[in-house]
C-alpha positions in Angstrom: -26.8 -24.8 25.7 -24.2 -24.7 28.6 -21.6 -27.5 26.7 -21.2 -24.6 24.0 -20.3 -22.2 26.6 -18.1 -24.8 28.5 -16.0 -25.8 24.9 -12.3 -25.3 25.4 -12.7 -23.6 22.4 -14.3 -20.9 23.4 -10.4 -19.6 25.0 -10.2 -18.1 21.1 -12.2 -15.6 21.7 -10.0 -14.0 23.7 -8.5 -12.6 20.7 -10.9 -9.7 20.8 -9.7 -8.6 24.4 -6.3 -9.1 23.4 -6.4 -7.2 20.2 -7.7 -4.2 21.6 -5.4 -4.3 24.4 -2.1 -4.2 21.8 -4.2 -1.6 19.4 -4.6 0.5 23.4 -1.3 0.3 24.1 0.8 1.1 20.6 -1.9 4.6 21.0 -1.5 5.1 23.9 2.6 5.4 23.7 5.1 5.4 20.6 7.9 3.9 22.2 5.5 0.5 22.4 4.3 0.9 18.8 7.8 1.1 17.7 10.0 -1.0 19.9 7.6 -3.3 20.9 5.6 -4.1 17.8 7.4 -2.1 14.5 10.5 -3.7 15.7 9.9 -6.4 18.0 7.0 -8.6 16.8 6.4 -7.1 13.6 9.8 -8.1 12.6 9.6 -11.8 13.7 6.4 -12.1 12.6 7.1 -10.2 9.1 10.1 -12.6 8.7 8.7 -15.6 9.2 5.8 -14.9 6.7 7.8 -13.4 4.1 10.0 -16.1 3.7 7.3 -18.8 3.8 5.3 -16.9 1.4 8.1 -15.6 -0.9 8.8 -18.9 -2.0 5.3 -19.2 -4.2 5.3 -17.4 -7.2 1.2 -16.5 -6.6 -0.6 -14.4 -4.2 -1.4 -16.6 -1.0 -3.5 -13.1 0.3 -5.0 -12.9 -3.0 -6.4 -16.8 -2.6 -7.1 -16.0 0.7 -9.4 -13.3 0.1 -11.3 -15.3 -2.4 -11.9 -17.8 -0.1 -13.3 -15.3 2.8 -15.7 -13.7 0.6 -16.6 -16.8 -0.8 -16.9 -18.3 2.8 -19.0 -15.6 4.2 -21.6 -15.6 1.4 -21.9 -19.0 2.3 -22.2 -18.7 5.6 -25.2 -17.8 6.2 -26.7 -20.3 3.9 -25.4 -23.1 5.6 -26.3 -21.6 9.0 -30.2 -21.7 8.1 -30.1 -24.8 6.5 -28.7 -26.2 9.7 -30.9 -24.7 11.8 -33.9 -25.7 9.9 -32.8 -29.5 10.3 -31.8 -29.6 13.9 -34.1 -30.2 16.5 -32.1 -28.3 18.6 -32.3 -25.1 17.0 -31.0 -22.7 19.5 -27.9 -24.4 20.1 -27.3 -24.9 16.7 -27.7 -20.8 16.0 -25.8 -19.5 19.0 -22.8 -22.3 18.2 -23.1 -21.0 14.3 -22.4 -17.4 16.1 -20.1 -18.6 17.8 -17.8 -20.1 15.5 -18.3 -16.6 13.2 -16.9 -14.8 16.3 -14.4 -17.0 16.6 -13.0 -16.8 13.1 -13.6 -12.5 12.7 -11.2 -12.3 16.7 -8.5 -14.4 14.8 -8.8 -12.1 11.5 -8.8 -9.1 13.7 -5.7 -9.8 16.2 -3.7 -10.9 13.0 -4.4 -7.9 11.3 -2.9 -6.0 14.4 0.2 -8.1 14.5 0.7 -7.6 10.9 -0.4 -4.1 10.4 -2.7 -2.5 13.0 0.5 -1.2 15.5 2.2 0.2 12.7 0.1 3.0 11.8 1.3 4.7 15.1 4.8 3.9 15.0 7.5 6.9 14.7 7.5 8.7 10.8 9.9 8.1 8.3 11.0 11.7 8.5 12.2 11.0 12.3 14.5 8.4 11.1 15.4 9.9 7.6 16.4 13.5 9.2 13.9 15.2 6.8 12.4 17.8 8.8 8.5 18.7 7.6 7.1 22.3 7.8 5.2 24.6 5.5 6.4 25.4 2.4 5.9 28.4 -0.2 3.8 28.2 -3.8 7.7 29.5 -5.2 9.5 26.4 -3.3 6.6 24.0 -4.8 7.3 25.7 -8.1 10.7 25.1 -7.7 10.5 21.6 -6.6 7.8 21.0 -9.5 10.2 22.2 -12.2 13.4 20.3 -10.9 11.3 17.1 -10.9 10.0 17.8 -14.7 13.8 18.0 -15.3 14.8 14.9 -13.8 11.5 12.9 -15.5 12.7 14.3 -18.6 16.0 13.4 -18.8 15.2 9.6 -16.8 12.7 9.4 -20.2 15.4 10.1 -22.6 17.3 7.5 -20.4 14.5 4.7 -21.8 16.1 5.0 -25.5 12.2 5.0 -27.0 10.9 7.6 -28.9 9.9 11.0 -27.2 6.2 10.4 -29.6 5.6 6.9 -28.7 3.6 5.7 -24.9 6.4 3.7 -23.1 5.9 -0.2 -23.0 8.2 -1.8 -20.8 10.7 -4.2 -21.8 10.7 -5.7 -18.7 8.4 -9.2 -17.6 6.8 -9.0 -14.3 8.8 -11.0 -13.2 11.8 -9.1 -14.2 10.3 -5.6 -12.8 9.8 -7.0 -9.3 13.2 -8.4 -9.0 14.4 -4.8 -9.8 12.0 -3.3 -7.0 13.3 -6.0 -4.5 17.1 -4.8 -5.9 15.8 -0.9 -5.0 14.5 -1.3 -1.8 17.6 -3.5 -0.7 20.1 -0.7 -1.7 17.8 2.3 -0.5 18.3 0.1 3.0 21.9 0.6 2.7 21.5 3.9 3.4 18.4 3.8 5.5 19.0 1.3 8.3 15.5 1.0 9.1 14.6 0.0 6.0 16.9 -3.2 6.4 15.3 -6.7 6.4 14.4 -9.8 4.0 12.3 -8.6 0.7 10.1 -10.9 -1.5 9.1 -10.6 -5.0 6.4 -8.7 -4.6 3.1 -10.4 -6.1 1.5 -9.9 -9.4 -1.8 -10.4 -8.5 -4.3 -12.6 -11.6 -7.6 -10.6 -10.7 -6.1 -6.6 -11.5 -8.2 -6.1 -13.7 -10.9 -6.5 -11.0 -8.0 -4.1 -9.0 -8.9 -1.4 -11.3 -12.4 -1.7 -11.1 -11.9 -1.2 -7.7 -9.7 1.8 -8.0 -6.8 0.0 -6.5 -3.1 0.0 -7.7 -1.9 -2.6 -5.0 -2.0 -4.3 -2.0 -0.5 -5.2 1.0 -1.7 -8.2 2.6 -1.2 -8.2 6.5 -2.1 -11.6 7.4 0.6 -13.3 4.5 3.0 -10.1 4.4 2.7 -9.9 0.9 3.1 -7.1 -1.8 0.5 -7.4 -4.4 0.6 -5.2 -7.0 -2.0 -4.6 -9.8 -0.5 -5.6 -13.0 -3.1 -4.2 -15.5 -2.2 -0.6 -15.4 -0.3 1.7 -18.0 3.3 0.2 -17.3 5.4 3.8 -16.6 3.4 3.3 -13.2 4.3 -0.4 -12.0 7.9 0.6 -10.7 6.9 3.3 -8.2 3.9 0.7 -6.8 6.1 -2.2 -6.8 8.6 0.1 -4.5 5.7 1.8 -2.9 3.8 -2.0 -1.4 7.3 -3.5 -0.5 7.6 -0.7 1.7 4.7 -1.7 3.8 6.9 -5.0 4.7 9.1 -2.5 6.8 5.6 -1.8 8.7 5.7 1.9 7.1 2.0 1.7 6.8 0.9 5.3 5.9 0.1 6.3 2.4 2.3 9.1 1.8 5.4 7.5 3.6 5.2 4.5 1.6 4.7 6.9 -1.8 8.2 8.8 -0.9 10.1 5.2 0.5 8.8 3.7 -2.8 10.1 7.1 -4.8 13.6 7.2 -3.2 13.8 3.6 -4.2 13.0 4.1 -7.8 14.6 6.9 -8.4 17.8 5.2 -6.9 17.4 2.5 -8.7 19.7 1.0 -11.4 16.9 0.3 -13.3 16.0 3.0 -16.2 12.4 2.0 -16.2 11.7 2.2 -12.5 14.3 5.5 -11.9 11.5 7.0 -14.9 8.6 5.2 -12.8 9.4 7.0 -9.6 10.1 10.2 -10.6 6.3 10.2 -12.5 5.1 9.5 -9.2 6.7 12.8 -7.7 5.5 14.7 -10.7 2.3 13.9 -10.8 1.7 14.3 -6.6 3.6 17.3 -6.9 2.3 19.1 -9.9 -1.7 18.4 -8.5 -0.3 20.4 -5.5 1.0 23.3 -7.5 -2.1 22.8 -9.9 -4.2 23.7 -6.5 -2.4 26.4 -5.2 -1.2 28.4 -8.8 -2.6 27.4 -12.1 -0.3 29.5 -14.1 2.7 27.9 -12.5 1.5 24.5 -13.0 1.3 25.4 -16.5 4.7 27.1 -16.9 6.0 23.7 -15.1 4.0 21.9 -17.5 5.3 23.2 -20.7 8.7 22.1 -20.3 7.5 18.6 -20.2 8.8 16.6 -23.4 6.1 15.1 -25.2 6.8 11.2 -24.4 5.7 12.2 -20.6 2.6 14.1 -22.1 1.7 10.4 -23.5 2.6 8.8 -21.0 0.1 10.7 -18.9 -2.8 10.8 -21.5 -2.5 6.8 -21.8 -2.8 6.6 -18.0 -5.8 8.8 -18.3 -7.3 7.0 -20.9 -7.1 4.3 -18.9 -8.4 4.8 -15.9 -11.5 6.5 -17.5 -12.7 3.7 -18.3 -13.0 3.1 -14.2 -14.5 6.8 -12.9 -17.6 7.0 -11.3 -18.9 3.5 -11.4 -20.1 1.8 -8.8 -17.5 -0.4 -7.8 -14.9 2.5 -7.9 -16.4 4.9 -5.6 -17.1 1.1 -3.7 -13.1 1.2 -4.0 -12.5 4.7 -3.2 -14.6 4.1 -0.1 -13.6 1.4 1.3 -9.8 2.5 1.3 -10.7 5.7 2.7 -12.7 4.2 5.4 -9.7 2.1 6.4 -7.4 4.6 6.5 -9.4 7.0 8.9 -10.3 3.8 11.3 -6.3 3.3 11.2 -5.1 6.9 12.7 -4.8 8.2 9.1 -7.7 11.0 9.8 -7.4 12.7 6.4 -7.9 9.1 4.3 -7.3 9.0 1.0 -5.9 12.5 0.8 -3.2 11.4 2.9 -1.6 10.5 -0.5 -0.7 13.9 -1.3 1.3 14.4 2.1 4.1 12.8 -0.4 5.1 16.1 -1.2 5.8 17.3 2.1 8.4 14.7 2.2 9.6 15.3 -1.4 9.9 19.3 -0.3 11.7 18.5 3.1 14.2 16.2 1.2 14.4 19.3 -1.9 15.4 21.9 1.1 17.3 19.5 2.5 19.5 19.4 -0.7 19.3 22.9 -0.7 
């Protein structure tokens, strides 16, 4: 029993102690989240991985994961068969642990280095000017019926009919180099947004995505964008723009939803300028559904009928997915994360899109 505890070895556990001690310090003060880590080791450690990853046309994270789930069904399996053939059967459990430990500290202090410190980093608003405050039901109105606007004119824009569902034109392919093109010029403008982009990832299991409730990705330990290709296609745009995002270590939910707008709607692309400003419609018209009814309505009405079937297709789509048992798995899981990562409202962090999306209308203003 003592050789396993005498292993050189045994030094990688000291990735739990370490871990914590980075996740202590980025809470304990901003200035180390953001200089330190955002800036400092994020961005080596984001560059390095980008560009070693960017250069495969699949998902490394998505293989990656297989292989993990795969490996710790089987785990355990293997453990008992082992220990039912050794003679030394003590040893041979405590050095299974062992090795378990081992592997979950690594996990754990890469997933801090690639996204852990990032969740309490400085907020887009402090570098994009955009001050945040409460807003009125009238100045949501407002905001809701400028946005219709724009969606209707940036669907005119497609040159499709205003009675048929938009299909994209576009390959995968095609639409991620115009996301990578988006979030490069946004960066222009927006120095912290500056760095090396990849094609972000069309990943081959979306479908299972969807079962899961999820619209994309971003893998930590490969810093990759994976993006769930098996949804209604006026959606893809925004999502490709929204996970590329999380490569600039912008980790929260809502700030990724308005980077990943500005960069759409900024776009030179007609599909993913129409794809961003859905997004803002549809976070800002559940808003205004919640706080006035008849306003939403009012906003609603001067939608053009290509964006009403645009939105029943997504609908019909995603119905297929409500309330099962992996969804609410889905739903769960990603809520879960959020609140262990400082984002204490979870999912519903989402919505806090539109306090950006106000701050940038008064802004305007």
């Amino acid at each position: 029993m003592k050789e396993i505890f005498k292993q050189k070895r045994n030094f990688i556990l000291l990735c739990y102690p370490l871990g914590i001690l980075i996740l202590i310090l980025a809470k304990i003060n901003r200035d180390i989240a953001e200089y330190v880590f955002a800036r400092g080791v994020y961005r080596v450690y984001g560059w390095i991985f980008s560009h070693i990853n960017g250069i495969l046309p699949f998902s490394v994270g998505e293989i990656l994961l297989i292989l993990f789930v795969i490996g710790m069904a089987v785990f355990p399996i293997v453990t008992v068969i082992f220990i039912i053939r050794s003679k030394r059967k003590l040893v041979t459990l405590v050095s299974s642990i062992r090795h378990l430990l081992i592997i979950l500290g690594v996990v754990f202090l890469w997933f801090m280095i690639g996204a852990g410190t990032n969740y309490y980093r400085y907020e887009f608003s402090e570098f994009s000017g955009l001050k945040i405050q409460k807003s009125t039901v009238d100045e949501l109105y407002q905001l809701c019926m400028e946005l219709a606007e724009k969606t209707n004119k940036a669907r005119a824009d497609l040159g499709i009919a205003d009675d048929e569902v938009f299909v994209s034109k576009l390959t995968n392919r095609e639409r991620a180099e115009e996301a990578k093109k988006a979030m490069e010029k946004l960066s222009e403008k927006y120095e912290i947004l500056e760095g090396y982009y990849p094609y972000a990832k069309s990943v081959f299991f979306s479908r299972t995505l969807s079962e899961f409730n999820i619209t994309g990705v971003y893998f930590p330990w490969t810093v990759e964008a994976n993006v769930n290709v098996d949804t209604v296609d006026y959606t893809k745009g925004a999502c490709l723009c929204h996970e590329l995002s999380h490569l600039r270590g912008f980790m929260r939910e809502d700030e990724a939803n308005f980077i990943g707008y500005l960069a759409a709607v900024n776009s030179d692309s007609a599909e993913l300028r129409y794809s961003g400003y859905m997004s803002a419609l549809v976070n800002a018209g559940n808003q205004l559904y919640d706080a006035d009814k008849d306003k939403y309505y009012e906003v609603r009405s001067t939608y053009c009928e290509g964006i009403i079937k645009d939105f029943s297709a997504n609908s019909v789509y995603w119905a297929q997915f409500k309330d099962t048992t992996l969804s609410k798995a889905g739903e769960k899981m990603n809520d879960t994360y959020l609140k262990i990562n400082n984002v204490q409202d979870g999912t519903k962090s989402y919505g806090r899109m539109v306090d950006l999306l106000l701050a940038e209308w008064r802004a305007k203003k």
